[in-house]
N, C-alpha and C positions, 0 to 999 in steps of 0.2 A: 506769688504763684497763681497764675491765671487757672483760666477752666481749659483754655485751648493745650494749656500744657499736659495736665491731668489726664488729656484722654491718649485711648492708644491710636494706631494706625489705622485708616479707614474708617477712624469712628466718627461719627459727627452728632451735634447736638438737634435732640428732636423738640422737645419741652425741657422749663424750668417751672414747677412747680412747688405751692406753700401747703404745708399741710393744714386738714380741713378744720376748724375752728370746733370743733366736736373731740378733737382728735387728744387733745388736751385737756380736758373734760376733769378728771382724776387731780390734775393740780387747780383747776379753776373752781373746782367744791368746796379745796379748803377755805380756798376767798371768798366763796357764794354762803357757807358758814355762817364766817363772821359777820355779812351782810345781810342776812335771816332773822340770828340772832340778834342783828341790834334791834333790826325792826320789832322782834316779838318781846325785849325786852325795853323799848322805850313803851310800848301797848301798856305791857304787865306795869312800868310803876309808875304810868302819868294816867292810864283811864280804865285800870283796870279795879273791881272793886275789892278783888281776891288781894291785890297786893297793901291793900289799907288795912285789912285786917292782920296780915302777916305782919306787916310792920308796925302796928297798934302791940301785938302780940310781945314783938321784940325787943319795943323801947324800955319796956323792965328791967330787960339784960344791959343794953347800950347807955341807957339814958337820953342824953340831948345826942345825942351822937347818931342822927337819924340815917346818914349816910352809910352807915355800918352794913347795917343787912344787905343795904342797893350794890354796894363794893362785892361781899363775899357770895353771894348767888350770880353776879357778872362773872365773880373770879373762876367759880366752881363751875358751872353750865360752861364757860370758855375751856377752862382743863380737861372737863371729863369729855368734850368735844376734841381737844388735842391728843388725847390717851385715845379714841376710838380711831379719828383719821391718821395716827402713829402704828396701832397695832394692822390697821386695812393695807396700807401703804407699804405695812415695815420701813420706816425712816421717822427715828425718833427727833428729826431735826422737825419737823412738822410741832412738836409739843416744846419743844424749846420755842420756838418762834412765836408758840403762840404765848408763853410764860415771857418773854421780852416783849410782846403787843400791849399783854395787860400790864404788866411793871412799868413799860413809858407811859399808859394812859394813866396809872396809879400816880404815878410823877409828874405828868402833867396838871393832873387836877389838883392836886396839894402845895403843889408849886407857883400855878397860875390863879390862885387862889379862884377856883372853880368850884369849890366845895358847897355854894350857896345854891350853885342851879346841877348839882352832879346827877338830878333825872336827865336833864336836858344832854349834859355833856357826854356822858357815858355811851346811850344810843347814838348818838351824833360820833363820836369816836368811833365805834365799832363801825356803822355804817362808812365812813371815811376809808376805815382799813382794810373793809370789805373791798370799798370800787377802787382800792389803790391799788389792794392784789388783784383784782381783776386785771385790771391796765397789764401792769406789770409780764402777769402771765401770759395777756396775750400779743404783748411785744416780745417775752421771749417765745412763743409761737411762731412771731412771722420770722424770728431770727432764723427758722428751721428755712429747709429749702431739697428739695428734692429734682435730680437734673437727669432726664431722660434721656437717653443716645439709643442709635442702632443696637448698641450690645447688652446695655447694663444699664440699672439705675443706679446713681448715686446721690447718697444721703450727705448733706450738708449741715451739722447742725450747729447752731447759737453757741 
């Protein structure tokens, strides 16, 4: 079904236009989130002095199992980041999605046995999913499409 058919009689096409890259803003925070936070948490546990001491503090509790702490502060900073862009938004799929982001990166590192560099991995993961959502979001942006005529606008969307 074309656009010639869609319109009515005497109408004709003035513009097609995308909408404006701002305009989507609200979905592209969730991605810009995740891509904050890796940067601010690759900082905290490769050159930060604050996270030497916390994790000095917690190898009592873990032991050799120095990845502990670095996993459950990624977990919990990305959660309670999922629970705040769920309750703004209202769409608890926002906080699922980001409990399936961290559970693949969880399995990624245990799996590909990355457990030796997981400062390195972890940031570098988050960063990843941050500009993957980015993309994502704003292909489905250009999917929209707004088509101006004589009479009406109409909304096209993705």
């Amino acid at each position: 079904m074309g656009l010639e058919e869609d319109l009515l009689k005497d109408e004709h096409l003035e513009k097609e236009l995308k909408p404006h890259p701002l305009s989507f803003f609200s979905l592209q925070s969730i991605a810009i989130f995740l891509l904050l936070w890796g940067i601010v948490f690759g900082w905290l546990i490769n050159f930060s002095s604050y996270w030497v001491g916390f994790e000095n503090f917690l190898k009592g509790f873990f032991g050799g199992f120095v990845f502990i702490p670095s996993l459950l502060v990624w977990w919990a900073v990305t959660l309670i980041g999922g629970v705040v862009f769920s309750l703004l938004f209202i769409r608890w799929r926002i906080f699922f999605l980001y409990i399936l982001l961290l559970a693949i990166g969880t399995i990624l590192m245990f799996m590909g046995g990355w457990l030796s560099v997981y400062h390195i991995f972890i940031p570098v993961y988050s960063i990843c999913m941050g500009l993957m959502g980015i993309v994502v979001i704003d292909l489905y942006r250009r999917s929209h499409k707004y088509i101006v005529t004589n009479f009406r606008i109409i909304f096209k969307g993705g």
